[in-house]
N, C-alpha and C positions, 0 to 999 in steps of 0.2 A: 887725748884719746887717739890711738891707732886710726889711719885711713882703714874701713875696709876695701878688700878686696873687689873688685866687680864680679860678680857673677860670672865665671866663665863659659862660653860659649862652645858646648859642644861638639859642636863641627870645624872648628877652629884649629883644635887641635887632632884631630882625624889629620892623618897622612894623605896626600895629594892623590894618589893608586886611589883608596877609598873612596874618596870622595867620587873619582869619577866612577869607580863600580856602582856606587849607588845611582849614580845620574843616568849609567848604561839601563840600569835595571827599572829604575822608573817609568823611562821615556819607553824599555819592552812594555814593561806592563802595561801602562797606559793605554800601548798602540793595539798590541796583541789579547792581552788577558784581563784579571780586572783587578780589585783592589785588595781583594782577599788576598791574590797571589802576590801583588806586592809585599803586602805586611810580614807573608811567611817569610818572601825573598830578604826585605828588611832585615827580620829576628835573623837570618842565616847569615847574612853580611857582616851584622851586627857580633854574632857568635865566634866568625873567624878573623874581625878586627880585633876580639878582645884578646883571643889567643899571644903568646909570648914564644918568639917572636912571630908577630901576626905574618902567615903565609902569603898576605895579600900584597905587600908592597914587591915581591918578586913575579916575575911575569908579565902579560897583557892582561889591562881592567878588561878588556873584551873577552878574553878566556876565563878570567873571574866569573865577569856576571853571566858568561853563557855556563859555564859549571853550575851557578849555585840556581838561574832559573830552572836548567835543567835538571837540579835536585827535587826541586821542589815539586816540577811538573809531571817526575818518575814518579815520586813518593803517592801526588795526587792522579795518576793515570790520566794525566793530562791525554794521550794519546791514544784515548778510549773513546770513540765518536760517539757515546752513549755519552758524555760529560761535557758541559756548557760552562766555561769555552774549551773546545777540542785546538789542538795541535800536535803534529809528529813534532818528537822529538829530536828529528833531524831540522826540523825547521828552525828547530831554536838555534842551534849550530849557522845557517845558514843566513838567518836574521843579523847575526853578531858578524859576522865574516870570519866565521872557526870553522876547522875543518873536523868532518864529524869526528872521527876518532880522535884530536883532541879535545872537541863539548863534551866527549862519552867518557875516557878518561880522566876530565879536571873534575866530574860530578862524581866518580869511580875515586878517584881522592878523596873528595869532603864524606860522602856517605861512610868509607871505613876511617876515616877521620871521630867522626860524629856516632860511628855503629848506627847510621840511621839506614830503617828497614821499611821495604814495601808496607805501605797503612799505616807506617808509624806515627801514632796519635800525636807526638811532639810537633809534627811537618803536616798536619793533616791541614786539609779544609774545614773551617767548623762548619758549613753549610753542609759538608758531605759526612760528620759524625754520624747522624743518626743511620749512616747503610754503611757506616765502618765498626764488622765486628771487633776490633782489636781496641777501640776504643769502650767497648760495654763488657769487657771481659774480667772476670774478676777472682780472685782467690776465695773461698769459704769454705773454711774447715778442710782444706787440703781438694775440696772442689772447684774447679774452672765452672763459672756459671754467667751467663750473661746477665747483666743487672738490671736490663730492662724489665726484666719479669720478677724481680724480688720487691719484697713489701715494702713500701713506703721509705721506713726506720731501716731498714739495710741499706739504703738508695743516697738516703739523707749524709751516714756516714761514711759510705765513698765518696762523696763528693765531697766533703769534707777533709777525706784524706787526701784526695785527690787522684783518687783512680780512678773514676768517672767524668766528663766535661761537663755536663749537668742536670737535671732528673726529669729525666722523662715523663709526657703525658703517655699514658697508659690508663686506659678503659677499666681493665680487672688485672692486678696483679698476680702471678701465680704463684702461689703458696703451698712449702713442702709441706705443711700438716693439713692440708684440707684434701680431704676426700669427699667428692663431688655425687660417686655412685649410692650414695648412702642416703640421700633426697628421693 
């Protein structure tokens, strides 16, 4: 019978560049933000390690992970003192030892890389879905309608498809056949 092989080890084989973007970006997170924004930071490292030929192993991992936290902390308005945790997005430049117009630049890369767009549900925070319209928006019947307010059986099958993150509690849903004045 054949040796099997061992289980290869993931990180192992990740390129040296990667490996330390990812250690940049933990040890931000960690210190600055929290876990959520790791994970997003993660899936985005993740995304442009898988690329062919992956863009990461050219450059500084420092202009890396200050690019893709500062994707991340665009996308979630990191820099809206009304959001916990708050930070300019110069800061994140300055954290890495990047100069801003290169952080604002390497994230100005991945976003038209990626077409990823202010609220885009793909980068969001899921703490912050429920006040992000662009994730409850939806196609029916050639109408945009937020899906927070359709019944149950409409809600169920978006998320299903996958155009919703997942179905809301809601009190009373609003339904296009009932008319209320008629009580």
């Amino acid at each position: 019978m054949p040796k099997r092989k061992p289980a290869s080890n993931e990180n192992k084989d990740k390129p040296e560049a990667v490996k330390q973007i990812e250690q940049l970006i933990a040890d931000f997170c960690r210190e600055h933000l929290n876990d959520e924004y790791a994970e997003l930071c993660r899936r985005l490292t993740d995304k442009l390690a898988r690329k062919r030929p992956t863009p990461l192993i050219s450059g500084k991992p420092t202009t890396w992970a200050c690019g893709i936290v500062r994707t991340i902390g665009w996308v979630n308005f990191l820099d809206d003192r009304s959001n916990t945790p708050h930070m300019k997005l110069t800061a994140i430049d300055k954290a890495f030892g990047v100069a801003e117009s290169t952080g604002q630049g390497k994230s100005m890369l991945i976003r038209k890389m990626f077409n990823i767009k202010s609220m885009d549900i793909n980068w969001s925070l899921r703490s912050q879905n429920e006040s992000n319209p662009l994730a409850w928006m939806i196609d029916v019947g050639g109408l945009i309608i937020d899906a927070r307010f359709l019944k149950r059986e409409i809600q169920e099958e978006a998320l299903k498809q996958g155009l919703i993150p997942y179905i809301p509690e809601r009190p009373k849903p609003m339904h296009l056949d009932d008319d209320e004045d008629d009580e």
